[in-house]
One Martini backbone bead per residue (centre of mass of N, CA, C, O) as a GRO file, in nm:
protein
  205
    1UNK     BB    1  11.391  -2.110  -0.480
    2UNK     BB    2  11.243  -2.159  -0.767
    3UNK     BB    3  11.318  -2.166  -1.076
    4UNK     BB    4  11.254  -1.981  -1.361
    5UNK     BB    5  11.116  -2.144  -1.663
    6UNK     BB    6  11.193  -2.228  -2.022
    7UNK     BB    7  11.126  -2.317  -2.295
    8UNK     BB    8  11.339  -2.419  -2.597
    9UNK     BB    9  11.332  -2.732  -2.617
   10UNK     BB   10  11.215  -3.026  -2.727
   11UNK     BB   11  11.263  -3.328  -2.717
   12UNK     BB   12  11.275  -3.351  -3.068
   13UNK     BB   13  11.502  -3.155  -3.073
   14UNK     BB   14  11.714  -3.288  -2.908
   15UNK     BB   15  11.750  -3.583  -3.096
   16UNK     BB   16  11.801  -3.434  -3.327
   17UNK     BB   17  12.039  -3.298  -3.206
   18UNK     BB   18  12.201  -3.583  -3.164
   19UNK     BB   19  12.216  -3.712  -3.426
   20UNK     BB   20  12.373  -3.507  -3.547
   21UNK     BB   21  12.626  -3.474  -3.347
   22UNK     BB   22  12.720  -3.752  -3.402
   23UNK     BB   23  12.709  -3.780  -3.683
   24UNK     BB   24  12.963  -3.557  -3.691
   25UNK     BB   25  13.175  -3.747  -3.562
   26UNK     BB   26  13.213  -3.971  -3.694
   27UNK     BB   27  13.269  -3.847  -3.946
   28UNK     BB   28  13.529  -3.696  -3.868
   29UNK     BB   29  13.708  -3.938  -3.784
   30UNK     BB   30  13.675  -4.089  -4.049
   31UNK     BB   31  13.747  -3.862  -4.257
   32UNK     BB   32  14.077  -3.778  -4.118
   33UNK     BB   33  14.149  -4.075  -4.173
   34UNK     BB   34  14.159  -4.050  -4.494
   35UNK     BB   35  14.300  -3.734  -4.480
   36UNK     BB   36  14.507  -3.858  -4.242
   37UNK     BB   37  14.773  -4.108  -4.221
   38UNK     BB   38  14.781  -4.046  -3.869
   39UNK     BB   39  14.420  -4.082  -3.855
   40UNK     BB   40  14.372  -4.401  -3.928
   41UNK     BB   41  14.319  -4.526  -3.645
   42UNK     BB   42  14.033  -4.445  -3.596
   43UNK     BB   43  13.902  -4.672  -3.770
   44UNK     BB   44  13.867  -4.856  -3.489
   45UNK     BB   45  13.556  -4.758  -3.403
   46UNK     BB   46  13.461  -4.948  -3.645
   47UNK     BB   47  13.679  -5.199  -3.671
   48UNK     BB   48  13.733  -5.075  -3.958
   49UNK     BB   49  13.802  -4.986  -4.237
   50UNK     BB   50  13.613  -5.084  -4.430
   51UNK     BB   51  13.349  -4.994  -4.246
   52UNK     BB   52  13.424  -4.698  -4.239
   53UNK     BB   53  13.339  -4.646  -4.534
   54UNK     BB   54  13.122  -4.754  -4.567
   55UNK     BB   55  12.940  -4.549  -4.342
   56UNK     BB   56  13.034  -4.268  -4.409
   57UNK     BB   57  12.759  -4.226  -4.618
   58UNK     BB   58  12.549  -4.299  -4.443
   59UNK     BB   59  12.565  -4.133  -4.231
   60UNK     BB   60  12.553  -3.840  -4.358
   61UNK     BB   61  12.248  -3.877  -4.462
   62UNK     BB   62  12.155  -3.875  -4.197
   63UNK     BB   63  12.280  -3.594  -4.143
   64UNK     BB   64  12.131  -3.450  -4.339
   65UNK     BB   65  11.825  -3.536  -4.264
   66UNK     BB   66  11.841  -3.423  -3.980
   67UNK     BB   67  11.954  -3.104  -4.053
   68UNK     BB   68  11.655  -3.070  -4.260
   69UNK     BB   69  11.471  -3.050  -3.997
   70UNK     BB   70  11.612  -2.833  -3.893
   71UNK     BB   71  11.568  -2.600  -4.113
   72UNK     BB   72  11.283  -2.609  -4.138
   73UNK     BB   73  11.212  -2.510  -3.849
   74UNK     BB   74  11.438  -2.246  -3.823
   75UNK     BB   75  11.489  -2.049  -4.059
   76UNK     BB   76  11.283  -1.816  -3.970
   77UNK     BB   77  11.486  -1.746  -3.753
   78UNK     BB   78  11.749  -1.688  -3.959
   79UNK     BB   79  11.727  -1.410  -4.017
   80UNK     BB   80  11.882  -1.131  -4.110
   81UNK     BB   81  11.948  -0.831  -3.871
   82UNK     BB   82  12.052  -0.561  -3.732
   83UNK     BB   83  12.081  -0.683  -3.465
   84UNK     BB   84  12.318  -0.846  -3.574
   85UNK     BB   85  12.494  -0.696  -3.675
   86UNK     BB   86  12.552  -0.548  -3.418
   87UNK     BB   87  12.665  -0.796  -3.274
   88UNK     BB   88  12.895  -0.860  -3.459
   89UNK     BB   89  13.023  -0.629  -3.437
   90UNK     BB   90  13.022  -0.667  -3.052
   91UNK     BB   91  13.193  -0.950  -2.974
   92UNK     BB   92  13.347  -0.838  -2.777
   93UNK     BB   93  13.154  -0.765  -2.538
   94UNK     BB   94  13.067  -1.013  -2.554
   95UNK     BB   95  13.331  -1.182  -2.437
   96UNK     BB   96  13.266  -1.031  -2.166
   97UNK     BB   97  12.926  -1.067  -2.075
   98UNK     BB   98  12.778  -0.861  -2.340
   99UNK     BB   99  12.501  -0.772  -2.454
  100UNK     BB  100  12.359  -0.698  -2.794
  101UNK     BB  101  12.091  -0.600  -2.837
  102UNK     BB  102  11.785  -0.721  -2.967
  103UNK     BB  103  11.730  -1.032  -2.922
  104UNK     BB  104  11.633  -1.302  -3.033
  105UNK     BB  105  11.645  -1.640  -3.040
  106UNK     BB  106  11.905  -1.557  -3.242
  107UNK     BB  107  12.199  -1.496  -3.296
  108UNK     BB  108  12.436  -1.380  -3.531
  109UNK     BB  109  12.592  -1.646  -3.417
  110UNK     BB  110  12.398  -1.859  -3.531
  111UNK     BB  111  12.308  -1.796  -3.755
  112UNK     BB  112  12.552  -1.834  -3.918
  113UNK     BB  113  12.611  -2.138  -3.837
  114UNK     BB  114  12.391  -2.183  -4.003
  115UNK     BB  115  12.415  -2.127  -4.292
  116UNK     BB  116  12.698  -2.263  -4.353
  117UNK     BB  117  12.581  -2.568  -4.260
  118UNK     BB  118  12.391  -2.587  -4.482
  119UNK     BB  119  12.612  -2.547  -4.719
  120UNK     BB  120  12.836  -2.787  -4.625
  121UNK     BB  121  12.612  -2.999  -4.634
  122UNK     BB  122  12.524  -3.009  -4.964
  123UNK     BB  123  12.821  -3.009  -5.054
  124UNK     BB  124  12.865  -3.303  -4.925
  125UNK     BB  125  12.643  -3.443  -5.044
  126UNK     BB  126  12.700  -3.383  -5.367
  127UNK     BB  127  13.024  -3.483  -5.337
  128UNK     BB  128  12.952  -3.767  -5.215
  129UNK     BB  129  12.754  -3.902  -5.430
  130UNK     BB  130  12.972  -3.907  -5.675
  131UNK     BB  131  13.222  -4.063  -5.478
  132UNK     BB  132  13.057  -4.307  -5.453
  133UNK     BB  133  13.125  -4.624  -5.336
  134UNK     BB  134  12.960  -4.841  -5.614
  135UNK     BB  135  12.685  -4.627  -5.662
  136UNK     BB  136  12.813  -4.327  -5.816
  137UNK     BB  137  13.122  -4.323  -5.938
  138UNK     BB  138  13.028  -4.477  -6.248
  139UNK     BB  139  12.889  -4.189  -6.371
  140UNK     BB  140  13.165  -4.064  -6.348
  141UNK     BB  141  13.438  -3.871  -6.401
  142UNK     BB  142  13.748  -3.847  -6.263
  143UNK     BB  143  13.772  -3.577  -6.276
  144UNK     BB  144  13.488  -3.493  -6.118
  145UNK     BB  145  13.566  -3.664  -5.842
  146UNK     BB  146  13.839  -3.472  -5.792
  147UNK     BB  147  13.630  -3.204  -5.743
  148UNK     BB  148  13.449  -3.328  -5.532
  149UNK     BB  149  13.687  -3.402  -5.306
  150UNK     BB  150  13.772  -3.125  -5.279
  151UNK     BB  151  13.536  -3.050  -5.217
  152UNK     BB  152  13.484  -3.177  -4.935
  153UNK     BB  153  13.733  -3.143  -4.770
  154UNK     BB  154  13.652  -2.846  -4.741
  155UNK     BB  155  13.379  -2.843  -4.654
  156UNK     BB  156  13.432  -2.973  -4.377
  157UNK     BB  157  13.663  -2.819  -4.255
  158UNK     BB  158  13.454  -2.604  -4.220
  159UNK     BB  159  13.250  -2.728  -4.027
  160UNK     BB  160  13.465  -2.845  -3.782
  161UNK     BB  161  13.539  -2.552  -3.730
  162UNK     BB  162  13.277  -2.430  -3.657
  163UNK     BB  163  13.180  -2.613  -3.449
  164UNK     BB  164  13.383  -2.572  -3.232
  165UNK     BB  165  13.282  -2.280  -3.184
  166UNK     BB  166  13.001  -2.385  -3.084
  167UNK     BB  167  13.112  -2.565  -2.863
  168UNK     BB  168  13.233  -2.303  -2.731
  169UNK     BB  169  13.007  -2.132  -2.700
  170UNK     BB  170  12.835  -2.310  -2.527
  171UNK     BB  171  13.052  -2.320  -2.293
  172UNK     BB  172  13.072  -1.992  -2.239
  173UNK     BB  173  12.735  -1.998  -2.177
  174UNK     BB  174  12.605  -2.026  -1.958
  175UNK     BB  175  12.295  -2.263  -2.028
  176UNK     BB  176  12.312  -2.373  -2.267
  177UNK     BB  177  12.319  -2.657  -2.271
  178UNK     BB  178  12.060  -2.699  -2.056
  179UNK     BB  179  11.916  -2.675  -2.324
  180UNK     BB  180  11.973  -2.913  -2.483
  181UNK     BB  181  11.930  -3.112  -2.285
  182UNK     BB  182  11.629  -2.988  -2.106
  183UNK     BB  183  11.508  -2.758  -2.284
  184UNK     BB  184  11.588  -2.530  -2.044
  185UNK     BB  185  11.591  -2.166  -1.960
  186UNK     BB  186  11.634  -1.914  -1.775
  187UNK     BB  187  11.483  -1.583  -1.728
  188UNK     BB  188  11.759  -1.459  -1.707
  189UNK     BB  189  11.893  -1.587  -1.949
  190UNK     BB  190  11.702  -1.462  -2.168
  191UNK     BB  191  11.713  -1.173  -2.057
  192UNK     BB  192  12.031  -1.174  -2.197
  193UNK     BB  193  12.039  -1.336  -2.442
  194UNK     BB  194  11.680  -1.293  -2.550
  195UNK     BB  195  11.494  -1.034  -2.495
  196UNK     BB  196  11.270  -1.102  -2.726
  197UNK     BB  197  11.226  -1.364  -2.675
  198UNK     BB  198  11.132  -1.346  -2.367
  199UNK     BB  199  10.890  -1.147  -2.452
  200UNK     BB  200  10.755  -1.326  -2.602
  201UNK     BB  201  10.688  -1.543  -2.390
  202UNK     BB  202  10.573  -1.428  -2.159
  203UNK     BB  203  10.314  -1.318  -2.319
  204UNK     BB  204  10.203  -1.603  -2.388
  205UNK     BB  205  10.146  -1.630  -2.090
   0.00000   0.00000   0.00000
């Protein structure tokens, strides 16, 4: 028998979200490499040292203004509501493969990770392009860009760690994957990890 499927993402949306984890990817593996020299043979990556240098503002901003459509897209998505704190409160329960609350679009944990990104993107962009050399590097004072260095490693850190947990719990969903890759997922798992939101959609048809 066919199984029904939801739509969950658009192919347009499955796109940004993989321009935007490439870029998030090389990234970090740029970045770990500048950050700690036991990883700098990683920027062979990119061909060379001085290659991975010069790239990696430049992807850093595709990856701002990727995930900043994806911002304007779901903001209105993650907005926390009681439901979202009940489901924090009982993440035990979920990770035995108990869903709690009546869960819209995203639970608790997908909010939080959305935030988090949002902030942590911010800080990145902020503090990378003080410390960008040679081109806006040279408008701040060694001060100021040693403190911009801080929050960028700082806020690197935090973001590394949230995706790790982001790429751990979707894999950790059955179905969950086959949404962001074919952007659709069955009824059975709508109604199970995202009561309101498919009951939103089933009647939307």
């Amino acid at each position: 028998m066919k199984e029904k499927l939801i739509q969950r993402y658009s192919a347009s949306e499955r796109i940004n979200h993989w321009i935007v984890a490439v870029c998030f990817v090389l990234l970090a593996v740029s970045g770990l490499a500048f950050f700690y020299p036991a990883f700098f043979w990683l920027t062979g990556i990119f061909g060379t040292p001085q290659l991975a240098r010069i790239l990696h503002p430049f992807i850093g901003v595709v990856m701002f203004l990727g995930f900043f459509i994806q911002f304007f897209r779901y903001w209105h998505h993650n907005i926390l509501n009681r439901e979202d704190v009940k489901w924090m409160k009982s993440v035990k329960e979920v990770l035995k493969g108990n869903e709690v609350g009546d869960i819209g679009r995203y639970n608790g944990g997908q909010k939080g990770m959305f935030w988090v990104m949002t902030l942590c993107l911010l800080a990145l962009i902020g503090s990378g392009i003080i410390a960008w050399r040679p081109y806006f590097a040279i408008h701040f004072p060694i001060p100021v860009i040693r403190i911009a260095l801080l929050v960028h490693s700082a806020s690197a850190v935090a973001l590394i760690a949230s995706i790790i947990v982001h790429v751990y719990a979707a894999l950790w969903v059955k179905g969950t994957i086959r949404a962001m890759v074919e952007g659709v997922v069955t009824h059975a798992w709508a109604k199970k990890h995202h009561p309101k939101w498919y009951r939103e959609m089933t009647s939307k048809k």
